[in-house]
VMD Tcl script that builds the backbone (N, CA, C; Angstrom):
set m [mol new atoms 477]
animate dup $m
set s [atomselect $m all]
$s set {name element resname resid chain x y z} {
  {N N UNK 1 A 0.845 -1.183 0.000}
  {CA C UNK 1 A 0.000 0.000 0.000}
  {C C UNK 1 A 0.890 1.246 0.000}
  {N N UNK 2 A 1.626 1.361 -1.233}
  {CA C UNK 2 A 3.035 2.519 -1.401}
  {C C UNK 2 A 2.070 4.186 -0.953}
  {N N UNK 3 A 0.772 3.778 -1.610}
  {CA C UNK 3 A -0.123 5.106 -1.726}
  {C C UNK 3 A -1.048 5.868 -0.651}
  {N N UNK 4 A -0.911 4.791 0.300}
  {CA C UNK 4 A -2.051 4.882 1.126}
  {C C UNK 4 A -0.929 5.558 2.779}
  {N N UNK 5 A -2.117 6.142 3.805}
  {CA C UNK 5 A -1.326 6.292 4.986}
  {C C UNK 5 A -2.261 6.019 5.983}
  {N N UNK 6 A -1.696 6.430 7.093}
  {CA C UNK 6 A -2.338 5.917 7.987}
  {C C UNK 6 A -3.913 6.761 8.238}
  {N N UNK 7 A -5.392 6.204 8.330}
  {CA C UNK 7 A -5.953 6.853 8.078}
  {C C UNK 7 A -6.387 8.047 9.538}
  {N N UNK 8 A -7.737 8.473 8.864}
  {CA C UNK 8 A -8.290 9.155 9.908}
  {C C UNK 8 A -9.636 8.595 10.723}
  {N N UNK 9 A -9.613 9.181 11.786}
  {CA C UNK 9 A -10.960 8.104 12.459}
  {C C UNK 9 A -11.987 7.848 11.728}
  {N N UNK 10 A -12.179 6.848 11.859}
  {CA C UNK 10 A -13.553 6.411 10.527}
  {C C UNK 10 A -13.085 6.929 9.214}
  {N N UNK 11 A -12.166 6.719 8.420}
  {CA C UNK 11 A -11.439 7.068 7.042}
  {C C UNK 11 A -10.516 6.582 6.838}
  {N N UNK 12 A -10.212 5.957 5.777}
  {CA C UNK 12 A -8.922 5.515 4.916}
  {C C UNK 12 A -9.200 6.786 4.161}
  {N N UNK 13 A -7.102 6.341 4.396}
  {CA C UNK 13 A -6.825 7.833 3.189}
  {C C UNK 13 A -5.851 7.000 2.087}
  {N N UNK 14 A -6.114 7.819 1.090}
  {CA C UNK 14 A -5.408 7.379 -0.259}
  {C C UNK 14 A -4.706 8.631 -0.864}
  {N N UNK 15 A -2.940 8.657 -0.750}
  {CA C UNK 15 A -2.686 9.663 -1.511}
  {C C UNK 15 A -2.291 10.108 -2.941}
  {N N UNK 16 A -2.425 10.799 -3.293}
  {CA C UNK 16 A -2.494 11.476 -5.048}
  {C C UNK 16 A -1.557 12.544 -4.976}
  {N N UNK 17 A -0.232 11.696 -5.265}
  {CA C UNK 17 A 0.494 13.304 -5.186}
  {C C UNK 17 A 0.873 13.327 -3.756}
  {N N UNK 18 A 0.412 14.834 -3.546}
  {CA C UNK 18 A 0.892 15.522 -2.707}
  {C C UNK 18 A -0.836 15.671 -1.641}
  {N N UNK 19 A -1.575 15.352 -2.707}
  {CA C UNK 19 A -3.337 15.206 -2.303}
  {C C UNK 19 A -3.535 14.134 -1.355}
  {N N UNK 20 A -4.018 14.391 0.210}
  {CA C UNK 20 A -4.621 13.109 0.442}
  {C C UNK 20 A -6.370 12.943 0.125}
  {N N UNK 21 A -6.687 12.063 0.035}
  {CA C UNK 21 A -8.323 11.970 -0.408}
  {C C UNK 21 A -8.605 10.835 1.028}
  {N N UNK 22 A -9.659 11.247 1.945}
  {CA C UNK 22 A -10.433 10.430 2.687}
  {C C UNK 22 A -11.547 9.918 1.851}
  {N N UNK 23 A -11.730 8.576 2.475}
  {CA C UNK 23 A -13.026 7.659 2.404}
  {C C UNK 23 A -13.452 7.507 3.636}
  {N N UNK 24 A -14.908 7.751 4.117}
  {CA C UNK 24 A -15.413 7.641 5.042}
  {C C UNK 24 A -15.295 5.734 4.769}
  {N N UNK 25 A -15.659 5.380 6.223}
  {CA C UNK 25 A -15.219 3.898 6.561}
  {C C UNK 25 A -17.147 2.789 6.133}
  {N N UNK 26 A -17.637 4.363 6.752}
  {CA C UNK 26 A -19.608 4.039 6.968}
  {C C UNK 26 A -19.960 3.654 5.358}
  {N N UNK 27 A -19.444 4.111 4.491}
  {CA C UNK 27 A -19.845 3.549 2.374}
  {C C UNK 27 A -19.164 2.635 1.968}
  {N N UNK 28 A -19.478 2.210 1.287}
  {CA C UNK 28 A -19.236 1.154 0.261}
  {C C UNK 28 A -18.848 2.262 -1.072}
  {N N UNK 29 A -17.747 1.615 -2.196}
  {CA C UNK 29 A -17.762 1.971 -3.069}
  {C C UNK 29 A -17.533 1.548 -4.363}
  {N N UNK 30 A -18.146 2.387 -5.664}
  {CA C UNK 30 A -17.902 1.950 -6.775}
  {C C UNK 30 A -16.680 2.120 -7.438}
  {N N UNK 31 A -15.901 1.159 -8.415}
  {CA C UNK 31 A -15.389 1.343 -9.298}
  {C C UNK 31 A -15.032 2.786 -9.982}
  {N N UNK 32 A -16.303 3.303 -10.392}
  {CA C UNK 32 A -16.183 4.372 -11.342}
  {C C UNK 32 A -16.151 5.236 -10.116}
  {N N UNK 33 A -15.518 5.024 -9.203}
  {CA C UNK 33 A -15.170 6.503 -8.005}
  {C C UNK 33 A -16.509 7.403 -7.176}
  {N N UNK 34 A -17.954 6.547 -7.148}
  {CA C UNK 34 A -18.719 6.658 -6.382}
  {C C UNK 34 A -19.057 6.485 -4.910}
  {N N UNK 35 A -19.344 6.685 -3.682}
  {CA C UNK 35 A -19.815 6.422 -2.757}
  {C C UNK 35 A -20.953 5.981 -2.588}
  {N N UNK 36 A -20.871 4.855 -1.743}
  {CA C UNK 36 A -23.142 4.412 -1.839}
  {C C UNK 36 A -23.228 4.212 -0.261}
  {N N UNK 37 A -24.215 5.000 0.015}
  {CA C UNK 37 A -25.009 4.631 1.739}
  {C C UNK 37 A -25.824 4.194 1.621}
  {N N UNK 38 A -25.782 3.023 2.129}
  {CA C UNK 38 A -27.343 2.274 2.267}
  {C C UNK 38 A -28.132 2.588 2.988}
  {N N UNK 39 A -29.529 3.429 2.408}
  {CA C UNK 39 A -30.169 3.708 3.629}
  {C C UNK 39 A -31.357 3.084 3.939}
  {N N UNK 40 A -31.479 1.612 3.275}
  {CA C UNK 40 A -32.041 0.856 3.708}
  {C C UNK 40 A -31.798 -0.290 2.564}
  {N N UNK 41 A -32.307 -1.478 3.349}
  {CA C UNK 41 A -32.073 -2.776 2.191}
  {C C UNK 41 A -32.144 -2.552 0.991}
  {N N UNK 42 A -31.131 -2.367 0.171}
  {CA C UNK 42 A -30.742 -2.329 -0.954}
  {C C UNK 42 A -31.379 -0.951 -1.980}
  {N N UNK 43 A -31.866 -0.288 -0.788}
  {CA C UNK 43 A -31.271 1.618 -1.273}
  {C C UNK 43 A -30.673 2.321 -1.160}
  {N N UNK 44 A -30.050 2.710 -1.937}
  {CA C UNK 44 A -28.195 3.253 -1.924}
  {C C UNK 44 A -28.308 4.606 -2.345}
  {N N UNK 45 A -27.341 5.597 -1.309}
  {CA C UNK 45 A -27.541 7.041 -2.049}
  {C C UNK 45 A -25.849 7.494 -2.588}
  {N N UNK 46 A -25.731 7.972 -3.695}
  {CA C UNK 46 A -24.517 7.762 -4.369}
  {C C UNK 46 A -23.932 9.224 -4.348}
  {N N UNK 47 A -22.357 8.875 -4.856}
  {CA C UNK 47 A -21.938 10.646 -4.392}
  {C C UNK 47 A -20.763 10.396 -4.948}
  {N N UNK 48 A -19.780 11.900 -5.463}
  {CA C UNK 48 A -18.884 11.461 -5.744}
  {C C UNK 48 A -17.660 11.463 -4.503}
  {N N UNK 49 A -16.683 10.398 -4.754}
  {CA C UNK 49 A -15.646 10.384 -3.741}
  {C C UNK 49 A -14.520 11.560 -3.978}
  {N N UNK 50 A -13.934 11.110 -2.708}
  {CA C UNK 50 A -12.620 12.414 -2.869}
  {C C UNK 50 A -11.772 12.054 -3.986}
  {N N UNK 51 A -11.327 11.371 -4.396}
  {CA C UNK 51 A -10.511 11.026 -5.844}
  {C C UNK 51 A -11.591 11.286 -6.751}
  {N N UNK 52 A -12.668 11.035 -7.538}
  {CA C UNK 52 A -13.228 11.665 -8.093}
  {C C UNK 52 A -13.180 13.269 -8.232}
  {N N UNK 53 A -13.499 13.825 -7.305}
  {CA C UNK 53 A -13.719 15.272 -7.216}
  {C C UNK 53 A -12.244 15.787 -6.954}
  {N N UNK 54 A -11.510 15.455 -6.751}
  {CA C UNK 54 A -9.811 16.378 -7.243}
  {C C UNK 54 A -9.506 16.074 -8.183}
  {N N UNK 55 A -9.999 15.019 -9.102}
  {CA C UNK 55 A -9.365 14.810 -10.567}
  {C C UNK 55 A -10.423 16.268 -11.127}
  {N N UNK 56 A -11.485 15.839 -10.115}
  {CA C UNK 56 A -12.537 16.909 -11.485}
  {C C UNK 56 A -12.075 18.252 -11.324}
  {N N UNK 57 A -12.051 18.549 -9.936}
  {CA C UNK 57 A -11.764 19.932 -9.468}
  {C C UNK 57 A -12.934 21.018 -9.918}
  {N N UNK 58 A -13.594 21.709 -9.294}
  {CA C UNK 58 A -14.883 22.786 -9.615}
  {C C UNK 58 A -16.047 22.232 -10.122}
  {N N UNK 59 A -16.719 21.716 -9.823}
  {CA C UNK 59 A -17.859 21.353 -10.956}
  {C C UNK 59 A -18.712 22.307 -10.719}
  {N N UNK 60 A -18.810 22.918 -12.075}
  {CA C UNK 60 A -19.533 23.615 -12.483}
  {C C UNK 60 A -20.907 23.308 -13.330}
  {N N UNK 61 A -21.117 22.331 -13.877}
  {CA C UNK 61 A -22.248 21.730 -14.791}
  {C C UNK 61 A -23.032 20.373 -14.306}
  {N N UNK 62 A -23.986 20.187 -14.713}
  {CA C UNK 62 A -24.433 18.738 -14.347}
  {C C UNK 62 A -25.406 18.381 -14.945}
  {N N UNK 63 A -25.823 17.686 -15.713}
  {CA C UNK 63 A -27.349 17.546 -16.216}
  {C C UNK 63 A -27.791 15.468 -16.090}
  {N N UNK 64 A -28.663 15.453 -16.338}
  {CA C UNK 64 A -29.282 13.846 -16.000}
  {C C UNK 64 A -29.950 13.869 -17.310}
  {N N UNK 65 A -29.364 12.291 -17.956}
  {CA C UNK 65 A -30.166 12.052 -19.297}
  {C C UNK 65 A -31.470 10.971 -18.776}
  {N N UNK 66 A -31.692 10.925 -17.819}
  {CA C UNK 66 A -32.888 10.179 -17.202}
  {C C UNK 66 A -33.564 10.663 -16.219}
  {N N UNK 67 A -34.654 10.328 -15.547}
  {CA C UNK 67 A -35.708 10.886 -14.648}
  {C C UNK 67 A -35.848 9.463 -13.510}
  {N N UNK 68 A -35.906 9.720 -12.474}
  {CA C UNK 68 A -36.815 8.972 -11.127}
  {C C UNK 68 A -37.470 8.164 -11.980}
  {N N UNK 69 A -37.500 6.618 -11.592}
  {CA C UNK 69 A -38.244 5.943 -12.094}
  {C C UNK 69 A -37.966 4.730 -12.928}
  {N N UNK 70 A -36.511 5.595 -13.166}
  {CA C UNK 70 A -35.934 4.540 -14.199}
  {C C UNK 70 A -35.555 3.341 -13.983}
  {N N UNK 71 A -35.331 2.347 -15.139}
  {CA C UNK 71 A -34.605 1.351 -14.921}
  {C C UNK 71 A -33.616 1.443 -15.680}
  {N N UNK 72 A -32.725 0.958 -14.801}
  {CA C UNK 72 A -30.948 1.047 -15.421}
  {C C UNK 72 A -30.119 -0.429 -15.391}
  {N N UNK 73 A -29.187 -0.056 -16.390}
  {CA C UNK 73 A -28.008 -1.270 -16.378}
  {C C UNK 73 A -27.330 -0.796 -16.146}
  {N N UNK 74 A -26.100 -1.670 -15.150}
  {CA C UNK 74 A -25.231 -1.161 -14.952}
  {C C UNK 74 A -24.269 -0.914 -15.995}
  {N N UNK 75 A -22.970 0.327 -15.709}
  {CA C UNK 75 A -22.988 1.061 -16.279}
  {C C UNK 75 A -23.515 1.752 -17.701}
  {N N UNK 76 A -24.779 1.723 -17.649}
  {CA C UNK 76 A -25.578 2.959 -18.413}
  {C C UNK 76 A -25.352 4.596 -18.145}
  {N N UNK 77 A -25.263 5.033 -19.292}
  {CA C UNK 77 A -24.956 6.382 -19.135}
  {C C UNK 77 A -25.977 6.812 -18.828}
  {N N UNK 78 A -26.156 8.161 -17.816}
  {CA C UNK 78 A -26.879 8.452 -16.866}
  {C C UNK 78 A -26.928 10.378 -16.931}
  {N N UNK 79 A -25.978 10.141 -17.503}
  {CA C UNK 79 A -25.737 12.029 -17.441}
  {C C UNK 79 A -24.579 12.340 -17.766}
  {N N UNK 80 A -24.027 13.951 -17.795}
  {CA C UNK 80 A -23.122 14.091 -18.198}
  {C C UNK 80 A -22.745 15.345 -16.982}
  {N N UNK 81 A -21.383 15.484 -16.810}
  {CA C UNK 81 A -20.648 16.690 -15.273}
  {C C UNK 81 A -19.691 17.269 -16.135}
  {N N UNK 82 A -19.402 18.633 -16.022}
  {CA C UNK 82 A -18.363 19.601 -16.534}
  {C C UNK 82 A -17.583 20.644 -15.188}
  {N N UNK 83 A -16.361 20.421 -15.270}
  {CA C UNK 83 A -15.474 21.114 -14.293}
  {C C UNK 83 A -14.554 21.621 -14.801}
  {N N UNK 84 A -13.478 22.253 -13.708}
  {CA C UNK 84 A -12.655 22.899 -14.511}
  {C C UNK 84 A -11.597 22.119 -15.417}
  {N N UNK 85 A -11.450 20.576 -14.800}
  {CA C UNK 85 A -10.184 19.843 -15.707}
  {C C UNK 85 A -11.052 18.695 -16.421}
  {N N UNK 86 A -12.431 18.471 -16.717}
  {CA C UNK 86 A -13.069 17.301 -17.476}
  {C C UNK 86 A -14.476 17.489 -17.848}
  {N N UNK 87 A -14.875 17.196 -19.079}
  {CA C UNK 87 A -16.089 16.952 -19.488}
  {C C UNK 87 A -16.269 15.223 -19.505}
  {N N UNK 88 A -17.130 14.588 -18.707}
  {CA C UNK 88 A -17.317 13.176 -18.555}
  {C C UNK 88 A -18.802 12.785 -18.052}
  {N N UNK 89 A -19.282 11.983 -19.147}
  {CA C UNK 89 A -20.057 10.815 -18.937}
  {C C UNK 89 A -20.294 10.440 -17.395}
  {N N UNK 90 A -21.681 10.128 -16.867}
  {CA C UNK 90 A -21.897 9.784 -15.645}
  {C C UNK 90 A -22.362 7.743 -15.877}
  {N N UNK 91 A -22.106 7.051 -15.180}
  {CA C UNK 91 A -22.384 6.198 -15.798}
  {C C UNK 91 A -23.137 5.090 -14.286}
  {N N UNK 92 A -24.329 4.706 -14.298}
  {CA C UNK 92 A -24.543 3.799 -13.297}
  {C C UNK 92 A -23.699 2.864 -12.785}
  {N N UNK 93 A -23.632 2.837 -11.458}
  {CA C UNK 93 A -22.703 1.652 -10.615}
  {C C UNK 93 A -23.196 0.765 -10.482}
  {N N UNK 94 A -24.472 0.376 -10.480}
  {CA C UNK 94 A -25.274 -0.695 -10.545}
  {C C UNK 94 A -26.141 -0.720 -11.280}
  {N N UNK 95 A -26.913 -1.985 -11.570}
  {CA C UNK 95 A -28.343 -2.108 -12.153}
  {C C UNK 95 A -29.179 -1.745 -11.114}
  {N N UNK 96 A -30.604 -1.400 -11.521}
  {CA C UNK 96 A -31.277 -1.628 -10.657}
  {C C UNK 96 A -32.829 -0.345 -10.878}
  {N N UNK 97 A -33.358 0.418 -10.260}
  {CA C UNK 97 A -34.349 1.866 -10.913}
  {C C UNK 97 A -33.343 2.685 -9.566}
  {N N UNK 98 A -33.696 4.033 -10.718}
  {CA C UNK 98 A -32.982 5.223 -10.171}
  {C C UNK 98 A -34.404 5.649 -9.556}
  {N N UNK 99 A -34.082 5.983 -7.897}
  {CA C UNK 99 A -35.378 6.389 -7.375}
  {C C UNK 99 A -35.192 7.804 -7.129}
  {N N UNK 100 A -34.762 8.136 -6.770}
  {CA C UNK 100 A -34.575 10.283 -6.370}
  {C C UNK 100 A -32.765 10.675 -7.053}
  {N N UNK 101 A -33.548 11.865 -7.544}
  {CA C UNK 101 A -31.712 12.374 -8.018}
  {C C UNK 101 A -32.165 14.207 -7.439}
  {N N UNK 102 A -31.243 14.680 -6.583}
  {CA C UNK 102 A -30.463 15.506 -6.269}
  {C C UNK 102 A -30.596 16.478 -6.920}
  {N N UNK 103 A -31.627 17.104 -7.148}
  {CA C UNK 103 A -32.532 18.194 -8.292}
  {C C UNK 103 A -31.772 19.497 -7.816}
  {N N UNK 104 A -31.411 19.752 -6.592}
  {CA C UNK 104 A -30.807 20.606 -6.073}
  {C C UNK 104 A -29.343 21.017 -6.687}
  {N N UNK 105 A -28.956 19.768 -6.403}
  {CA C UNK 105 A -27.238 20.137 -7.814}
  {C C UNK 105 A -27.230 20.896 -9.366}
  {N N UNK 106 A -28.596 20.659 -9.939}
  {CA C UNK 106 A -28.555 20.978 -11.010}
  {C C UNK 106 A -28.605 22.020 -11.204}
  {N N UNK 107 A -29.364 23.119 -10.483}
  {CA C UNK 107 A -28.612 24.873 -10.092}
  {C C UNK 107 A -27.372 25.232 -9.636}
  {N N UNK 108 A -27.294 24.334 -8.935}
  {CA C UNK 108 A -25.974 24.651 -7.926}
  {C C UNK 108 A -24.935 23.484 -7.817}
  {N N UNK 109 A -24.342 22.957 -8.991}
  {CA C UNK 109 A -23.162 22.088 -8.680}
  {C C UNK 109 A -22.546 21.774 -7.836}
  {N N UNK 110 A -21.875 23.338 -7.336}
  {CA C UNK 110 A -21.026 23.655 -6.570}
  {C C UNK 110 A -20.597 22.513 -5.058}
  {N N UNK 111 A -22.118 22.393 -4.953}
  {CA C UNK 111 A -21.823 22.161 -3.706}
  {C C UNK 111 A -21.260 20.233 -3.441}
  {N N UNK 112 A -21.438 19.716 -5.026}
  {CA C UNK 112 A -20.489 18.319 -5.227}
  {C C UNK 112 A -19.051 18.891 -4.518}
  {N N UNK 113 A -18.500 19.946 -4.527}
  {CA C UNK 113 A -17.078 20.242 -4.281}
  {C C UNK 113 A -16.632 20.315 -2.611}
  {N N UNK 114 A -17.668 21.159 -2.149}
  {CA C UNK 114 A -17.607 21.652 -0.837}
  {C C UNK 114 A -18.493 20.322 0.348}
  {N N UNK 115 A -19.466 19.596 0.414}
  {CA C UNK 115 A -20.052 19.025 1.051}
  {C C UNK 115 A -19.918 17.350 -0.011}
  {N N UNK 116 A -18.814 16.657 -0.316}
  {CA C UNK 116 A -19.252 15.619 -1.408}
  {C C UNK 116 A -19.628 14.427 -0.808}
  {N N UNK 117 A -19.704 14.663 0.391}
  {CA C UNK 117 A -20.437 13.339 1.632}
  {C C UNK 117 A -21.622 13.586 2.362}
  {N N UNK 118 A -22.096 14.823 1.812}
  {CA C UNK 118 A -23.211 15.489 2.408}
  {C C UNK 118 A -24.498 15.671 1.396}
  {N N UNK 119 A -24.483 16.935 1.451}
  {CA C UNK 119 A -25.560 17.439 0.329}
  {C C UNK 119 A -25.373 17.804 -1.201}
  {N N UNK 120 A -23.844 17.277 -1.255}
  {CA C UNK 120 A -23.295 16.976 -2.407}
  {C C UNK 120 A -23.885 15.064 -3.604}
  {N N UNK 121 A -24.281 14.638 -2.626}
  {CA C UNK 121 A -25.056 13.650 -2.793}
  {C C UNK 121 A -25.665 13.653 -4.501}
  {N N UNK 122 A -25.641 12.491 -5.439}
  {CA C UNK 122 A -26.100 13.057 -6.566}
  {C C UNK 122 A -27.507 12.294 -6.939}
  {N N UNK 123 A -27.283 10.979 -6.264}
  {CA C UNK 123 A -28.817 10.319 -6.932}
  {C C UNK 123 A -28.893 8.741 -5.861}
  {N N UNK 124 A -30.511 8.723 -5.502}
  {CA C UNK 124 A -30.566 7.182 -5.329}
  {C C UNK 124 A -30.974 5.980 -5.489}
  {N N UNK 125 A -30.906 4.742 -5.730}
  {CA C UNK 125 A -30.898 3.668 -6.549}
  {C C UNK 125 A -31.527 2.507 -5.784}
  {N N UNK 126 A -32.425 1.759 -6.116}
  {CA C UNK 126 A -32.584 0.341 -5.622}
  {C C UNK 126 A -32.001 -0.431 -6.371}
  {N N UNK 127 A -31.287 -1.566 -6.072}
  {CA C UNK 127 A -30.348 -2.439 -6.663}
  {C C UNK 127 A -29.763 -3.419 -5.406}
  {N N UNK 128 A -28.952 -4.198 -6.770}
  {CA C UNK 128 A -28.021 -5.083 -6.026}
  {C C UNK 128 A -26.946 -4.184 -5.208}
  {N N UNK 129 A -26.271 -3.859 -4.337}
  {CA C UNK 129 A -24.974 -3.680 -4.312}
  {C C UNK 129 A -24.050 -4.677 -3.686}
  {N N UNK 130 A -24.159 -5.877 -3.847}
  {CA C UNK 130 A -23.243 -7.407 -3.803}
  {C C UNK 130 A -21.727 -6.728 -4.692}
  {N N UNK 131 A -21.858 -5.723 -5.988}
  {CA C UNK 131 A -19.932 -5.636 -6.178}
  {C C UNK 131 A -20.040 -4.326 -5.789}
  {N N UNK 132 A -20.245 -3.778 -4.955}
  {CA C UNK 132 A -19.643 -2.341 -4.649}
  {C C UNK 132 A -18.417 -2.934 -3.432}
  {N N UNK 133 A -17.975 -1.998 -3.853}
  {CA C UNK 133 A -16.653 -2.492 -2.574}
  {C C UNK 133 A -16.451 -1.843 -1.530}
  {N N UNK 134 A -15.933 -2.762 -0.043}
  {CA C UNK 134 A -15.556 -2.334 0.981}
  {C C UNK 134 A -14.452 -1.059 1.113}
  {N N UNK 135 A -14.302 -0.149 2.116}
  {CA C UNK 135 A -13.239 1.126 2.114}
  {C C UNK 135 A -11.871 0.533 1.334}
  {N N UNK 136 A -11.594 -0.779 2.498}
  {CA C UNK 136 A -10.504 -1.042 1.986}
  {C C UNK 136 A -10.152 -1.895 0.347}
  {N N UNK 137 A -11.522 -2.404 0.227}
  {CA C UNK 137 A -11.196 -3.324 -1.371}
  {C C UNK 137 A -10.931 -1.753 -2.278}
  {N N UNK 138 A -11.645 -0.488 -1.933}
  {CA C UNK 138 A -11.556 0.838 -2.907}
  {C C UNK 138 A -10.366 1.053 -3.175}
  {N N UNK 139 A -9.478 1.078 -1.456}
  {CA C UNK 139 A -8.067 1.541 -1.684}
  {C C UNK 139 A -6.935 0.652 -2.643}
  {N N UNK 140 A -7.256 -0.489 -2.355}
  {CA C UNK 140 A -6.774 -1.622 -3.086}
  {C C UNK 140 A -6.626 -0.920 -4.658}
  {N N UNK 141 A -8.035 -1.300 -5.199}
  {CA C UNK 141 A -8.470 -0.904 -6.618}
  {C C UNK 141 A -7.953 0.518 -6.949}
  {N N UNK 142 A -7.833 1.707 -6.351}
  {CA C UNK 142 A -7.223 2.894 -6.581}
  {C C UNK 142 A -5.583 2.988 -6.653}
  {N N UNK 143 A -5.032 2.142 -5.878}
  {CA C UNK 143 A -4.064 1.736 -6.265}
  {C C UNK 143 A -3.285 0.760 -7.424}
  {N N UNK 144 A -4.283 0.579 -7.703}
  {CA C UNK 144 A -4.404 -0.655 -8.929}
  {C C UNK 144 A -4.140 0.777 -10.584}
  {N N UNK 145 A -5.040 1.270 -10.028}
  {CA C UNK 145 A -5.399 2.444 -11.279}
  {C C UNK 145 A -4.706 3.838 -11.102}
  {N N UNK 146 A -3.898 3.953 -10.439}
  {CA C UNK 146 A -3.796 5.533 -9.817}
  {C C UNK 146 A -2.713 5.489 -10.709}
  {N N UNK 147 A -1.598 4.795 -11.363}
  {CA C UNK 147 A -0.483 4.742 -11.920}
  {C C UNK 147 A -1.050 5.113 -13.505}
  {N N UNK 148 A -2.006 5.165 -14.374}
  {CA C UNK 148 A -2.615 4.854 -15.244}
  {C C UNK 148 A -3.361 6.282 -15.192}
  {N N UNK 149 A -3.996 6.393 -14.061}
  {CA C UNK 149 A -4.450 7.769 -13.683}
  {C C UNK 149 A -3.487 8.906 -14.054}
  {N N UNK 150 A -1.938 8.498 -12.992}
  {CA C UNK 150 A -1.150 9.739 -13.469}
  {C C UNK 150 A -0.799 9.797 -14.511}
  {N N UNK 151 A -0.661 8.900 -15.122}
  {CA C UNK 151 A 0.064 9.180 -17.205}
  {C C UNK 151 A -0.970 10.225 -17.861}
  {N N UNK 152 A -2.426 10.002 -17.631}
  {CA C UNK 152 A -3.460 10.215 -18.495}
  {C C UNK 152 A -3.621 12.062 -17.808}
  {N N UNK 153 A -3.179 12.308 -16.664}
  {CA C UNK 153 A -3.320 13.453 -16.687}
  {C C UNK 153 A -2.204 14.284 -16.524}
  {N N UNK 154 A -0.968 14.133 -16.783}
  {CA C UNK 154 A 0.241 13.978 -17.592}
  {C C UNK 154 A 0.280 14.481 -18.454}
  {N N UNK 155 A -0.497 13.191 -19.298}
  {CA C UNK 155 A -0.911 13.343 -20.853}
  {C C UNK 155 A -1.785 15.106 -21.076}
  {N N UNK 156 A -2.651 14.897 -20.283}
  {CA C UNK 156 A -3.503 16.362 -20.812}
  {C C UNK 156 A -2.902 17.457 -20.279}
  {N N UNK 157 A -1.699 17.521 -19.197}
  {CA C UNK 157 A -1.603 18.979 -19.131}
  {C C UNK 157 A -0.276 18.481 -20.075}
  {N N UNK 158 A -0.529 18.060 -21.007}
  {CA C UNK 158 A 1.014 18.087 -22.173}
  {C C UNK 158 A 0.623 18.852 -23.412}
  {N N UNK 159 A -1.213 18.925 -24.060}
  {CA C UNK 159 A -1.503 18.935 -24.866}
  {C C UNK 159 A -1.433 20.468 -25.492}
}
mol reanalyze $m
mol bondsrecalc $m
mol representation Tube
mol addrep $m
């Protein structure tokens, strides 16, 4: 664990750089750099994590190509987020229907940046979550990718 340090109460930390990023210990997480709280049998409220949101840095934009109600596959594109370093695709972490999304962000982005465990919150889902992963399987997997991570943004402040 070359990347990781010792964490904070209730948090693993993962560092980027010179960046540390906490994970609260209380979520589970996705792959594509989501947080999910279960706030009840198999309803999950999703968010982006701290590695997510320092790659993005500012989000300023947000829109949803779907409505409450839906049914989704996992990763189905879901929407699209604009910040100051990325325009990117939102893409489901699970299958399952999208039950409430975070109508509040869509005026006010902002606050994905400042509260991203709070009211930064973006949408929530009934589903499986059997592959979302434990704090520590995240850190694992971020370390897996973080090497791949740095080339690619490398790569763009080269262009």
């Amino acid at each position: 664990m070359a990347n990781s340090q010792q964490p904070k109460a209730n948090s693993l930390s993962f560092m980027m750089g010179e960046f540390q990023a906490d994970f609260p210990t209380d979520r589970l997480y996705a792959k594509n750099h989501l947080w999910a709280q279960e706030l009840a049998s198999g309803n999950y409220r999703f968010g982006f994590g701290a590695y997510a949101v320092r790659l993005l840095q500012d989000v300023y934009f947000l829109d949803w190509e779907v409505e409450a109600g839906a049914t989704l596959a996992e990763r189905q594109e879901i929407g699209q987020i604009e910040s100051q370093k990325a325009e990117a695709s939102l893409y489901a972490p699970l299958a399952g229907e999208l039950s409430l999304i975070n109508d509040v962000l869509l005026s006010d982005p902002s606050t994905i940046n400042v509260d991203k465990y709070g009211d930064g919150w973006l949408f929530e889902m009934i589903g499986d979550g059997s592959a979302l992963l434990s704090p520590a399987d995240y850190i694992v997997h971020l370390e897996a990718v973080w090497e791949v991570t740095q080339r690619t943004i490398k790569g763009q402040m080269n262009e």
